[in-house]
Structure formats: structure tokens, C-alpha cells
C-alpha positions in Angstrom: 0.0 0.0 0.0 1.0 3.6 -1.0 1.8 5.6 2.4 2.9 9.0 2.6 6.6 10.1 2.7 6.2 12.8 5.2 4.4 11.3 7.8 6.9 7.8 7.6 9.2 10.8 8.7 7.1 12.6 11.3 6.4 9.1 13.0 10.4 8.3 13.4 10.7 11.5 14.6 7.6 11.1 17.3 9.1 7.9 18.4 12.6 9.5 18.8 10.7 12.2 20.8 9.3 9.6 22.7 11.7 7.8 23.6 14.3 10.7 24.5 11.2 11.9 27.1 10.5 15.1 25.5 6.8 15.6 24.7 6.5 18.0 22.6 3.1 19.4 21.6 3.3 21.3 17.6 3.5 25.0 17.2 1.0 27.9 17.1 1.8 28.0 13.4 1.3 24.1 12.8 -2.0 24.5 14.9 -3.2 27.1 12.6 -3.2 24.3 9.9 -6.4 23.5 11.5 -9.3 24.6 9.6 -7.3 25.3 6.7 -5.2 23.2 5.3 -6.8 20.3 7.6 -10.0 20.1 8.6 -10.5 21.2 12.2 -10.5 17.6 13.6 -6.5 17.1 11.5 -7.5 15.4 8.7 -6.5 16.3 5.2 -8.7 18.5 4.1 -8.3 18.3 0.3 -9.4 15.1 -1.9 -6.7 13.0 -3.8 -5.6 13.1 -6.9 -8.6 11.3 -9.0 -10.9 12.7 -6.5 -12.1 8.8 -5.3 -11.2 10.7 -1.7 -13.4 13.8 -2.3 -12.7 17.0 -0.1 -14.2 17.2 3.6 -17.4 19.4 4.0 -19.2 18.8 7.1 -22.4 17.2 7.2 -25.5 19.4 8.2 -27.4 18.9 11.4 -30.8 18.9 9.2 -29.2 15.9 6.3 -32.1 13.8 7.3 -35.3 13.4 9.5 -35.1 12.0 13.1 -38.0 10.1 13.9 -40.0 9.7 16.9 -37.2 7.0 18.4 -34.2 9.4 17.6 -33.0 7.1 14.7 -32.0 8.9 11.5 -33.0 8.5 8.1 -30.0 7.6 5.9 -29.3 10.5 3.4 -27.6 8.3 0.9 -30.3 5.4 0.9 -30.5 6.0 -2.9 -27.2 5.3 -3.7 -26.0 2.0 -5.4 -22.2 0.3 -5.1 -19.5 2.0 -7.6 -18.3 -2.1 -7.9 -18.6 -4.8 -5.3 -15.1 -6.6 -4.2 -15.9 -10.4 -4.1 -13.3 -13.0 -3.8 -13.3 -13.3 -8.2 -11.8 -10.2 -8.2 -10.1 -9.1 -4.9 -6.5 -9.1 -5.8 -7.5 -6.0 -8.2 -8.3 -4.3 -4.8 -5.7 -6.1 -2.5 -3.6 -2.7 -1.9 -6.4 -0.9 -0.7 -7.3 -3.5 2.4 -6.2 -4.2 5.7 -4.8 -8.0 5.6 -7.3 -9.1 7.9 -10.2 -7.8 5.4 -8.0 -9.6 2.7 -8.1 -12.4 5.1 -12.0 -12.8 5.2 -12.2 -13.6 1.6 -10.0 -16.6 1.8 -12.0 -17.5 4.9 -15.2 -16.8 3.1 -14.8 -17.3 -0.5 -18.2 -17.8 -1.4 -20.1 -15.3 0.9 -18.1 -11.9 2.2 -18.1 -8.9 -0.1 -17.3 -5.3 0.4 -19.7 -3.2 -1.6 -17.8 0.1 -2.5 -20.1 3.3 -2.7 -18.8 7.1 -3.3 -17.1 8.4 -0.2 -18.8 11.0 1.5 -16.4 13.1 3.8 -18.9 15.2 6.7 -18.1 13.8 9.8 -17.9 17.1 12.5 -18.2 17.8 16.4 -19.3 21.0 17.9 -17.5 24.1 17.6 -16.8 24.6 21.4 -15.2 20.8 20.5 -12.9 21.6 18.1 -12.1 24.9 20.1 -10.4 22.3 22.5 -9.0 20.5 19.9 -7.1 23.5 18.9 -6.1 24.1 22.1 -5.0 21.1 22.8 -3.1 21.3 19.8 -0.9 23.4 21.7 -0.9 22.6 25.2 -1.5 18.8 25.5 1.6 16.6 26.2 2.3 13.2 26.8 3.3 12.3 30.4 4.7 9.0 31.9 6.9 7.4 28.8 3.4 8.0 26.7 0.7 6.2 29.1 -0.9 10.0 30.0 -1.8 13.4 28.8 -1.1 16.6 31.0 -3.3 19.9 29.9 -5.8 18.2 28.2 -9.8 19.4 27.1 -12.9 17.2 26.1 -11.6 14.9 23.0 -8.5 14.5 20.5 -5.5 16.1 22.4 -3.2 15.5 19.4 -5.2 16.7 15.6 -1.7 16.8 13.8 0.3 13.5 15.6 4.0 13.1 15.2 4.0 9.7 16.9 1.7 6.4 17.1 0.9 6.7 20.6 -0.3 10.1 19.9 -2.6 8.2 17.0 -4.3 6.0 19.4 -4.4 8.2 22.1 -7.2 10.4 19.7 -8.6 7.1 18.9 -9.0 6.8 22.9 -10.0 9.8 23.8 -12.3 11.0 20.8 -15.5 12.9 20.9 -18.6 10.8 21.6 -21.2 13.1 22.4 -20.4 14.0 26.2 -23.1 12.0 27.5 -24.8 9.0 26.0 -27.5 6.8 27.0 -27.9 3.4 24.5 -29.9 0.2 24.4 -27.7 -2.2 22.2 -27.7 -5.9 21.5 -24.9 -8.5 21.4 -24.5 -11.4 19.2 -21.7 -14.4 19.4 -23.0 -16.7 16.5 -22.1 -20.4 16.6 -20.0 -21.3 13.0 -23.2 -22.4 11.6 -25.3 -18.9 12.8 -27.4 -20.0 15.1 -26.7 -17.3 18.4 -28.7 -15.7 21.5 -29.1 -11.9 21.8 -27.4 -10.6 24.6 -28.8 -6.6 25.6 -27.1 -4.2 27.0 -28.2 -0.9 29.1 -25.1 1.6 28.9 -24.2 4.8 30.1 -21.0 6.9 29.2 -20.6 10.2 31.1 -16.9 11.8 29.7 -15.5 13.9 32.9 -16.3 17.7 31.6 -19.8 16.7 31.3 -20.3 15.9 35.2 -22.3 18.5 36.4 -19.9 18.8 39.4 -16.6 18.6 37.6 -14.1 21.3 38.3 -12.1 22.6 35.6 -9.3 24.1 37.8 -9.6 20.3 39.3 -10.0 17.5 36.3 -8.1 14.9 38.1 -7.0 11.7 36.3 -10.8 10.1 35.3 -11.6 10.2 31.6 -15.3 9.2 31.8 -17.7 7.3 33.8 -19.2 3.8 31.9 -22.1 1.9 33.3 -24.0 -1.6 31.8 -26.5 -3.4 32.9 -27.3 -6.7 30.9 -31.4 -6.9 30.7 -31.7 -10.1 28.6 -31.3 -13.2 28.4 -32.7 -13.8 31.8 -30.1 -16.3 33.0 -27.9 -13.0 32.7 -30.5 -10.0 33.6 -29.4 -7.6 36.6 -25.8 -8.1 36.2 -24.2 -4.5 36.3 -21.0 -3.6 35.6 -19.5 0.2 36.7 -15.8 1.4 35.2 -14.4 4.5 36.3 -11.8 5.2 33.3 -8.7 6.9 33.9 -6.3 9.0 32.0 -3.3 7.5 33.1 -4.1 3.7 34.2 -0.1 3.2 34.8 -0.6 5.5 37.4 -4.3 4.9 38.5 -5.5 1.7 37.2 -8.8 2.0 35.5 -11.6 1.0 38.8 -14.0 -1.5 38.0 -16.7 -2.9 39.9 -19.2 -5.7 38.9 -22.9 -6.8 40.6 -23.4 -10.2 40.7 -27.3 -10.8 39.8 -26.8 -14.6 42.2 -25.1 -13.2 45.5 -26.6 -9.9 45.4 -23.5 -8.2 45.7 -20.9 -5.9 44.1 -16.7 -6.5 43.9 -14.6 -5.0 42.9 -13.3 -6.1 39.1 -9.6 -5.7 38.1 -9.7 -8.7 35.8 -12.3 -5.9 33.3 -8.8 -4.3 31.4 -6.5 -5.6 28.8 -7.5 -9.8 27.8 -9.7 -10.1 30.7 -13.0 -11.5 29.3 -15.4 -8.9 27.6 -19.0 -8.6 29.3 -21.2 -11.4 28.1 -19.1 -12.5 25.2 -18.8 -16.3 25.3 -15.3 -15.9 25.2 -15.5 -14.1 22.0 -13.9 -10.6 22.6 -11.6 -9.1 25.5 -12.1 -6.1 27.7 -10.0 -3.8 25.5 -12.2 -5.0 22.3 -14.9 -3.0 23.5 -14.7 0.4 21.0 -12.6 -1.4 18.7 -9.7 -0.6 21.7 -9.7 0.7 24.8 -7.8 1.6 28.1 -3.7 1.8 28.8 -1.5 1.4 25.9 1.3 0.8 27.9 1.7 -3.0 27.2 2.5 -2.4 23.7 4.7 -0.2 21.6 3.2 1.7 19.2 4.7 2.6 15.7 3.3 5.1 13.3 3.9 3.3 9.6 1.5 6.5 7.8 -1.3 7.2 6.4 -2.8 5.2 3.2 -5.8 4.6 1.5 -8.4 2.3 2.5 -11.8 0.7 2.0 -13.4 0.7 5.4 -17.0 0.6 6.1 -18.4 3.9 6.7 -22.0 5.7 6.3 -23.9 2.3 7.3 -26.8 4.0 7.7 -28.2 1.0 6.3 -27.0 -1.5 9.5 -29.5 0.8 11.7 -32.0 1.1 9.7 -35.3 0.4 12.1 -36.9 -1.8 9.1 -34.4 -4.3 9.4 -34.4 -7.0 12.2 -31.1 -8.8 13.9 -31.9 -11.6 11.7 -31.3 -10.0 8.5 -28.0 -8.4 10.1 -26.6 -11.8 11.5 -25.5 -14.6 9.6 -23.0 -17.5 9.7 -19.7 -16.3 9.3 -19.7 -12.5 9.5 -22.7 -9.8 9.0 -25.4 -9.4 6.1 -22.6 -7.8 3.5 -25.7 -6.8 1.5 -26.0 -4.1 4.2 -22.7 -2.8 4.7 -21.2 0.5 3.0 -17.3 1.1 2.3 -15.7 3.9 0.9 -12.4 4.8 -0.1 -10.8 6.6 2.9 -7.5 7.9 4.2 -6.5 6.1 7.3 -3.6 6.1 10.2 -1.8 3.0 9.7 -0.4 2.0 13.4 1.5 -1.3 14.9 1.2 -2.2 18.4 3.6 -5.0 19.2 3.5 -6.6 22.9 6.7 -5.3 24.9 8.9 -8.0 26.3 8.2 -9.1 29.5 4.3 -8.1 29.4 1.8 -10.4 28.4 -1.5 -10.5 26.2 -3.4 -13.1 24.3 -2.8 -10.3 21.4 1.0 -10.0 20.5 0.5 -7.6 17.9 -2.1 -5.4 16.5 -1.9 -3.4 13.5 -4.2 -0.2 14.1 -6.0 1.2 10.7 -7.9 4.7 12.2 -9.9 7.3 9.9 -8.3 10.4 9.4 -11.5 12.5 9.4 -13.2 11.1 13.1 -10.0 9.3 14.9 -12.0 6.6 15.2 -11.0 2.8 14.5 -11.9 1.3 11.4 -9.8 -1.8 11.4 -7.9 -3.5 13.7 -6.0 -7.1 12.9 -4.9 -9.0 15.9 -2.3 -11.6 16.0 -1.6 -14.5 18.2 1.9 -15.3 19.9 3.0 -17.2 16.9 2.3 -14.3 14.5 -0.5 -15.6 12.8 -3.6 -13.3 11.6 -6.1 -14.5 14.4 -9.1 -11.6 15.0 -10.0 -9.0 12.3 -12.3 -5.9 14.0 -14.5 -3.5 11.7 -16.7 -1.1 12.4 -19.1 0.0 11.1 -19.8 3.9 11.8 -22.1 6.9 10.9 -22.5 10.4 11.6 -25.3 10.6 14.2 -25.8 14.1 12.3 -27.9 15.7 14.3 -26.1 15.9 17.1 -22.4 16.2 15.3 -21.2 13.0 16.7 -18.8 10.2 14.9 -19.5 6.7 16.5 -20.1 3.5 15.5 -23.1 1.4 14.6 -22.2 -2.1 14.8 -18.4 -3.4 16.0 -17.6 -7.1 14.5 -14.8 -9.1 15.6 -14.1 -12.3 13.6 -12.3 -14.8 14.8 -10.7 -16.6 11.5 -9.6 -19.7 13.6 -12.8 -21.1 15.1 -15.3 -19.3 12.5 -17.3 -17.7 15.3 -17.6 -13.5 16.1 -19.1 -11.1 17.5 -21.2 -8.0 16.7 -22.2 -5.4 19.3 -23.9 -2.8 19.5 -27.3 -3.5 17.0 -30.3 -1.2 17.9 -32.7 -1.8 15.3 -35.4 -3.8 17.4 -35.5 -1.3 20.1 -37.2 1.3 22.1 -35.1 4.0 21.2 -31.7 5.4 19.6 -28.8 6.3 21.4 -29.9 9.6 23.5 -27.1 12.2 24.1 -26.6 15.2 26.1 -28.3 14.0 29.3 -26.7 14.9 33.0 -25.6 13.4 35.3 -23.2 13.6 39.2 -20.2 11.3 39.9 -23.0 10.3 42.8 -24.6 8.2 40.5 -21.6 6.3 39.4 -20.7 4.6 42.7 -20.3 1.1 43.5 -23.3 1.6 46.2 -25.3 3.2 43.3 -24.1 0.0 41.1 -25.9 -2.0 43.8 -28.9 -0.5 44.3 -29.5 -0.4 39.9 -28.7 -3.8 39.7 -30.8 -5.5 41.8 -33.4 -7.6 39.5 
């Protein structure tokens, strides 16, 4: 794959940086790239060359109704695929997909596809967002050999990165709407599809959004997550509580669960890194969850550029309320009928497991869009090296409030033909609500235990 010259350069320099201890945030005349030559978030803001990768205009609040549930009608429901990659014709497109993606035609000759449709470049935040982002352009440094940030605001504290912990660090910390309320459903299907819907009740509350925080104050806590599982039955009540910090060498992440059967609540240091992910049959880890998540201090990370890429994007489609979980899950991966891709620009980074720590992943290779910081791909490796878990996601602009997230995550596990998908909403009550408040009262263990009682 084609990466860029200049940013090869930028991430041996970062690492140098890093590992000489000098954190050095960019200048007030690189920052004023922002908005100009980059789009306020750091992404290119220009097309390429054939214009396949048009140029970034950001997507109106008013591109679509909202009915009365909060889900969005898709703005480009009347578009059709530019060509449709199959596994006739995928070496053609081979340069322009992650191996893993590459991988998943091998592993499903006859039924994965990746329909390609015109890329649409809109994804935004609000303005008082990428005010921080600015700012933080400036002022935010890495602390601790890379595993914190000091003088950091809201969401992305580095738009033009120099390093690949910087990368993943946006990817981390990027703008999800403050405060989110969501009913989602989890699926682990067998190799021959057959699977049980596993729903989730989930609350993210990002520190500046506390009604109580303290500017002058911020502490080390990122945000506040809360789950409770409400079906099947055999798993209802069960509650899980994670207070997420910004540095988790220094202040491990605090996790709590509430165990449905003896009524009570422990603490849970086992929820970080490979521990088991919530409900999963084994199919995911803790640090799955949002493509990746937590301390990246167990791997080092290597910026290798930026390229292009197909990665799913737009999938309006995937949460459409017409569809039912059925139609989304089948045997071996999700309904590819409807997924979207585009042609994108992405961050291409490597994490490799440091000697003398230890994870069921050895390596991950990191693919992240350049417009939203987000994760599009991720391709996990096992000890021995071998392509073992390949993570998509697939992600829209919830428009009307300006926020980049994801729709459905899949993680497919090309050893025992099983994966997962999380996050499916289409069956219920309502879409994901943003912008409520909330105190740090509510986000106690003793709270944990009095919500989780069935």
C-alpha cells in the first residue's frame, strides 16, 4: 500500500521524541493548519488526486429526519455500489485493504463482499469541541513514557500527531457526544449462525460533562461507563461500573461488577486488557470493546503512515429500524448486503507486545480514519504471529447531534469461524440519546448496587 513520505518521517521522529522523554506538543503556526489546510479535527482536508477521496465538508445537522425513536433516516439510501469486491476479483483491490479484510475472503470465499459506494467526507463535532482540539493542539503533552496526557480538554489532544501513541491516544480519547444513554444488543454466533441476543443498558458520562466537575480540578478520570445486561434472563441484573482513567499506569482503570446470584458488588480488576469482555462467550476481551480501549502501555506503538483504504463507513443501512437482527446476523460475518465502504485515508499503526508483558494479542496493527480518529480496522495476531481476530466497524455520523461513532463493531475470529457484533439497535425502544446529566454520585459502587438488583 501507498503511504505518505512525510508522515513515515514525522512518526520516526515522534518515536525519537518519545523515547528521549521530550513531549513536545506542535506550534501555534502548525495548529493554525487546523481549519485550513486540515480540517478542524486534522484530517486532510483536500481530496486525492482522481478525486475517489473527495474534499471534507461537514455534514448538516438537518441531512435527514429523526423520527420519533431518535434514529435517523440515511441521506444516501438511494445510492447504489461504484463495484462490489468479491473474492473473483479481490486481488484487483488487495492494496487498498487491511490484511485481515483480505483475510475474510479466503475465509469466506463464497459469501463476504465489500460493496464500495462514493465516499462522503462530513463527519464534525461542535464548535466549542474543536475549540479544545485546537487548544489542545498546543498545550497537550504526553506524560509518563506516553501512558498520560497533561493539559488536556474534552476529545482528540493531538489533531496533527508526530508519533503512534499520539494516534491511538485520539482514537481513545475522541469525541462521543459528552453524555450517552444506548440500548444495544450483542451477538456471538455459533459457525453455523445459530446465536442468542445478549442486551445491554449503557451509560458513558466523559468527565467535563459531570455537572460537578471542576475545571481548575479535572483529576486523572476520563469518563464514567455503566452496563447493565437486561436479557437473556439467565444473565439480567448483572451491572458492571468502570471509572476510566487517564493515566491507568498511574491509576489503574476502577472497575466494579454486581453479581445478579449473590446480590452483591466487587470490585473487578480482571475488566482491562485480555480479561473476558462482558457477556461474550469468550469471543472478545475487555479492551475489544470500541474497537480498543484503556492503557497502551503493554505495547509499543509505531506510526507506519497514512494510506488509503476501504473501510465501512456511512452504514446508515446496518441501523436502519426496518431491518431486524436476523437480516443483520448470519454464519460467518454480518449481512454484507447491508454494509457500505468507501475509499478513505486512514492512520496505519502497529502495536507490538513489549517483552516481559503479556496478552493473548502479540501484535495489533491499528487502521484509524483520518476525518473522526476513530478505528476502522484492527487485525490482531496471536503469539505465533498468525492473523487471528479481524475488527470492523461500522460507523455513521449521528448528524444531528455532530457526533462520529459506530453502529455495529464485528470481531471475527478466523480460527474457530465464530464473532461477535455489538452494538445492533434496530429492534429497540429507542436510539442512542445524548446530552443527558448526570453527578459522579450516580456512578458509585453503592449506586451499582442499588441499579442492579433484578
Amino acid at each position: 500500500m501507498k503511504k505518505t513520505k512525510g508522515l513515515l518521517q514525522a512518526g520516526v521522529l515522534g518515536l525519537s521524541l518519545l523515547a528521549t522523554g521530550v513531549m513536545a506538543a506542535v506550534s501555534e503556526s502548525e495548529a493554525a493548519k487546523l481549519g485550513t489546510s486540515l480540517t478542524p479535527m486534522g484530517a486532510e482536508k483536500a481530496g486525492n488526486a482522481d478525486n475517489s477521496i473527495p474534499a471534507w465538508s461537514p455534514m448538516p445537522k438537518t441531512a435527514g429526519a429523526v423520527d420519533a425513536k431518535g434514529f435517523l433516516a440515511n441521506p444516501y439510501a438511494s445510492e447504489k455500489p461504484l463495484f462490489v469486491i468479491t473474492a473473483s476479483n479481490v486481488e484487483q483491490y488487495k492494496n487498498k485493504l487491511a490484511p485481515g479484510q483480505y483475510a475474510m475472503f479466503k475465509r469466506y470465499p463464497d459469501s463476504y463482499r465489500i460493496p464500495v459506494y462514493t465516499s462522503h467526507r462530513g463527519a464534525t463535532v461542535p464548535d466549542n469541541v474543536l475549540a479544545a482540539i485546537k487548544r489542545n493542539a498546543i498545550q497537550t503533552r504526553l506524560t509518563d513514557g506516553g501512558n498520560g496526557l497533561e493539559n488536556f480538554e474534552t476529545a482528540i489532544p493531538f489533531p496533527i500527531p508526530t508519533s503512534g501513541v499520539e494516534v491511538v491516544w485520539n482514537h481513545i480519547t475522541r469525541y462521543r457526544g459528552g453524555t450517552v444513554r444506548r440500548l444495544i444488543t450483542q451477538a456471538t454466533p455459533q459457525p453455523n449462525g445459530s446465536y442468542q441476543i445478549v442486551k445491554f443498558n449503557d451509560e458513558f458520562v466523559f468527565r467535563d460533562r459531570m455537572k460537578d466537575y471542576d475545571p481548575k480540578n479535572p483529576g486523572n478520570i476520563l469518563f464514567y461507563f455503566k452496563q447493565q445486561v437486561t436479557a437473556p434472563a439467565r444473565l439480567a441484573g448483572s451491572a458492571l461500573l468502570v471509572h476510566e482513567t487517564l493515566n491507568q499506569v498511574k491509576e489503574p482503570r476502577s472497575a466494579w461488577v454486581y453479581n445478579t446470584g449473590q446480590r452483591r458488588v466487587r470490585k473487578a480488576p480482571e475488566v482491562a486488557y485480555d480479561g473476558p469482555g462482558t457477556a461474550s462467550d469468550g469471543t472478545r476481551t475487555s479492551d475489544n470493546l470500541d474497537m480498543y480501549n484503556g492503557a497502551p502501555d503493554r505495547y509499543d506503538l509505531k506510526l507506519i503512515g497514512k494510506q488509503e483504504m476501504y473501510i465501512p463507513a456511512n452504514s446508515h443501512k446496518l441501523d436502519d429500524t426496518s431491518i431486524k437482527y436476523a437480516d443483520v446476523v448470519k454464519a460467518g460475518h454480518i449481512n454484507p448486503d447491508l454494509t457500505r465502504y468507501e475509499l478513505r485515508r486512514v492512520w496505519h499503526v502497529t502495536a507490538t507486545l513489549k517483552s516481559g508483558q503479556r496478552h493473548i494479542y502479540a501484535r495489533r496493527d491499528f487502521f484509524i480514519d483520518e476525518d473522526t480518529w476513530q478505528a476502522a480496522v484492527i487485525d490482531h495476531y496471536d503469539g505465533r504471529n498468525q492473523l487471528w481476530r479481524v475488527a470492523e466497524a461500522h460507523a455513521v455520523n449521528y448528524y444531528d447531534k455532530q457526533v462520529p461513532w459506530y453502529v455495529i463493531e464485528t470481531l471475527y475470529d478466523l480460527q474457530s469461524g465464530r464473532y461477535m457484533a455489538l452494538g445492533m439497535k434496530n429492534e429497540e425502544a429507542r436510539a442512542y440519546e445524548f446530552g443527558f446529566e448526570a453527578n459522579t454520585s450516580e456512578f458509585t459502587a453503592n449506586a451499582l448496587r442499588q441499579g442492579g438488583v433484578r
